[in-house]
C-alpha positions as CSV (number, residue, x, y, z in Angstrom):
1,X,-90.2,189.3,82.3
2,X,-90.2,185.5,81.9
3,X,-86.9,184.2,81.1
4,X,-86.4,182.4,77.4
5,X,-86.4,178.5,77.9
6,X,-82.9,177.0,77.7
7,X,-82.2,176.3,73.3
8,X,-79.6,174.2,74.3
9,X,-79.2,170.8,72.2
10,X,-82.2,168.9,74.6
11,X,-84.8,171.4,73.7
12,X,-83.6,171.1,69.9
13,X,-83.8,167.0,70.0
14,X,-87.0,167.1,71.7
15,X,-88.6,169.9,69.3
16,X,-87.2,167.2,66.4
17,X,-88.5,164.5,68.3
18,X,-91.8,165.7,68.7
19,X,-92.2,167.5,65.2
20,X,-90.0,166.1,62.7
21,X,-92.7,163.1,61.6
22,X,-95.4,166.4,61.0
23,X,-92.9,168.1,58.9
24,X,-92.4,164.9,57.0
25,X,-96.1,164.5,56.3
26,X,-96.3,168.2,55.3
27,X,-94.0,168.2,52.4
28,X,-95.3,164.3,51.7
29,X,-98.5,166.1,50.8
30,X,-97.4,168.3,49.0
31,X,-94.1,166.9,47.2
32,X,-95.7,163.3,46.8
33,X,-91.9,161.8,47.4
34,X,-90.4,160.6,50.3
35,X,-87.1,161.4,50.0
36,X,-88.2,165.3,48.8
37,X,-90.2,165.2,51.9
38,X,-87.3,163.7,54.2
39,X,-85.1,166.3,52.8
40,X,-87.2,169.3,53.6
41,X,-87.9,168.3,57.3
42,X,-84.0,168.3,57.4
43,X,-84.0,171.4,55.8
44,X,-86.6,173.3,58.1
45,X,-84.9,171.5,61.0
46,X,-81.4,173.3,60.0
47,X,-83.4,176.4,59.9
48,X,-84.9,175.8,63.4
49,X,-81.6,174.8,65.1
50,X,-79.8,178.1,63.5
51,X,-82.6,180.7,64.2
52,X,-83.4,178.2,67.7
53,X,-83.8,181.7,69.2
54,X,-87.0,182.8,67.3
55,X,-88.8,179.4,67.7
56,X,-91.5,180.1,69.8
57,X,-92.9,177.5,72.4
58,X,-95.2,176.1,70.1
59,X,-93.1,175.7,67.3
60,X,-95.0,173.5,65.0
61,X,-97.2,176.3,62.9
62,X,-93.2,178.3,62.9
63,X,-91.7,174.6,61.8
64,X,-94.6,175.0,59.2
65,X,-93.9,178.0,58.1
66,X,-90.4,177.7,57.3
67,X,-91.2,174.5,55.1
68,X,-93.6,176.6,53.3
69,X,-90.7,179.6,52.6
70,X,-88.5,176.5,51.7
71,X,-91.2,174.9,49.2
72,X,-92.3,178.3,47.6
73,X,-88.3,178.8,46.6
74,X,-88.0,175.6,45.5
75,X,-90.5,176.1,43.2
76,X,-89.3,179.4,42.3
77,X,-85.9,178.2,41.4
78,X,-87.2,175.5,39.4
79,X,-89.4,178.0,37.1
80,X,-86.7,180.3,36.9
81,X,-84.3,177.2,35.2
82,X,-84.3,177.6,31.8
83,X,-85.4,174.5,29.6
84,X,-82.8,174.1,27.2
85,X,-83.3,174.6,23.6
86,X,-82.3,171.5,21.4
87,X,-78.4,171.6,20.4
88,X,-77.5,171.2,17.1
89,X,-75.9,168.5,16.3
90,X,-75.9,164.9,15.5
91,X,-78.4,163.4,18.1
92,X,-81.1,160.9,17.5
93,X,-84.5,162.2,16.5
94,X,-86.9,162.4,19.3
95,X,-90.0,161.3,17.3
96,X,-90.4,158.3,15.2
97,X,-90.2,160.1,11.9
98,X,-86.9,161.9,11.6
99,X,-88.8,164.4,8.5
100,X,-91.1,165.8,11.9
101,X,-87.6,166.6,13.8
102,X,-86.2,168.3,10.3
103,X,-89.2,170.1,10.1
104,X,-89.5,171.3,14.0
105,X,-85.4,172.2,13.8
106,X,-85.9,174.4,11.1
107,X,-89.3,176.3,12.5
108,X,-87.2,176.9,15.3
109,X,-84.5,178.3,13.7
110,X,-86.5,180.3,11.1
111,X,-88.1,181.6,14.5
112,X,-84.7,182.4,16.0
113,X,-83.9,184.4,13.0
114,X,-86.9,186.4,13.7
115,X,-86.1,187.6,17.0
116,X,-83.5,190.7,17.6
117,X,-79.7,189.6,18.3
118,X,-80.5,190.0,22.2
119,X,-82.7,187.7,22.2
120,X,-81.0,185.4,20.0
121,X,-78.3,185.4,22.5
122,X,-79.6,185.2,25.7
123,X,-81.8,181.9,24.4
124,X,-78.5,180.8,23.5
125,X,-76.4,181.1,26.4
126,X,-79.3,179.5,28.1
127,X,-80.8,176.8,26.1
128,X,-77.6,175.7,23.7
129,X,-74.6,176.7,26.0
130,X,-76.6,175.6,29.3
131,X,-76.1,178.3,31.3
132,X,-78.0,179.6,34.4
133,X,-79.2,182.9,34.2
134,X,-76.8,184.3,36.7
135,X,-73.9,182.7,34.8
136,X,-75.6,184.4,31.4
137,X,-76.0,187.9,33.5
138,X,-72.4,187.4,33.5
139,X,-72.1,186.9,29.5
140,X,-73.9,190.2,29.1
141,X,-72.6,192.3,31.5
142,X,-76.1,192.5,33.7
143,X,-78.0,191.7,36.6
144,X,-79.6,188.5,37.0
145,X,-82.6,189.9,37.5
146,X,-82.4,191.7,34.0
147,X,-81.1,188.7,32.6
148,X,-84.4,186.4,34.0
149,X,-86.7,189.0,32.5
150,X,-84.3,189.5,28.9
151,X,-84.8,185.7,29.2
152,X,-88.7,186.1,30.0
153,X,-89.3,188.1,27.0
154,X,-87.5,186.4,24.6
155,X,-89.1,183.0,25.1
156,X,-92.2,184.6,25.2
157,X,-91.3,186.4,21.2
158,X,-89.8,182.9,20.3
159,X,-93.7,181.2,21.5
160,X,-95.2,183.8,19.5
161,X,-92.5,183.6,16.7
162,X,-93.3,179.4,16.3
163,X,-97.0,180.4,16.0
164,X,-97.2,179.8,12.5
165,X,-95.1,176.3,12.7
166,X,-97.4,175.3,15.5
167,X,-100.7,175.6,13.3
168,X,-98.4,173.5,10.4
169,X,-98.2,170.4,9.6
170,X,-96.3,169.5,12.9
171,X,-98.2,168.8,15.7
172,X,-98.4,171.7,18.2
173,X,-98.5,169.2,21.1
174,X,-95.0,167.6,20.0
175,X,-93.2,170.9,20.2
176,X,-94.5,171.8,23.5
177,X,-93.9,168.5,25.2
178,X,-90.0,168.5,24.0
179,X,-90.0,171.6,26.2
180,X,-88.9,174.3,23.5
181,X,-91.6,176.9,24.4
């Protein structure tokens, strides 16, 4: 049986040396940003230097690998963060005419009302109180897991719920784009 190569900090400088430009490029392509893509090259290259035992000899498609578990939950976190529902209160009105954000505030709380007192609250904790889902499992005594699907559900009844306000005088493509469905 062939000994393991040395994974001593030489190997680890020369597998960054020869591979950390490739994992740049990687998440370049698919991040478009520079500094996203820097980060994530730092990122896999933490991962490689901690799990340095598992890299195999031709790291690069491993290297690869790892960015692409880092990307994929990335991307899961940032569809599991809530978009906040608009606070009430005395803020400027988004659009140019302040009747369209009267309007659009009282749809969405006419829609609110519709929806059972569970789902009134965990849209609340989320999108007026700004909490994460983990700190709103907390609120309600739950998993997070239960409280991401509770979540789910209840922006899903609050789309369907702001149906009829969307097929209103109010443009359905102004609701959407401030994010509250």
């Amino acid at each position: 049986m062939a000994a393991l190569p040395r994974r001593d900090e030489g190997w680890f400088t020369s597998l960054y040396a020869a591979h950390y430009p490739d994992i740049v490029r990687y998440g370049l392509r698919r991040l478009g940003e520079r500094d996203a893509s820097t980060e994530l090259a730092q990122e896999v290259f933490v991962v490689a230097w901690r799990r340095r035992s598992q890299v195999p000899d031709h790291g690069l498609p491993w290297l690869y690998g790892v960015a692409r578990k880092l990307l994929a939950n990335e991307w899961r976190a940032r569809r599991s963060r809530p978009v906040p529902l608009p606070a009430a209160g005395p803020e400027p009105p988004p659009f140019d005419c302040e009747s369209d954000m009267v309007a659009m505030v009282a749809d969405l709380r006419a829609a609110l009302a519709t929806l059972s007192e569970a789902d009134q609250e965990i849209l609340r904790l989320v999108g007026w109180e700004q909490l994460t889902v983990a700190e709103a499992a907390v609120v309600l005594d739950c998993s997070p897991a239960t409280a991401a699907v509770r979540l789910h559900r209840a922006r899903r009844r609050l789309a369907a719920a702001l149906e009829p306000a969307r097929s209103s005088s109010i443009e359905p493509c102004r609701i959407a784009a401030k994010g509250l469905v």
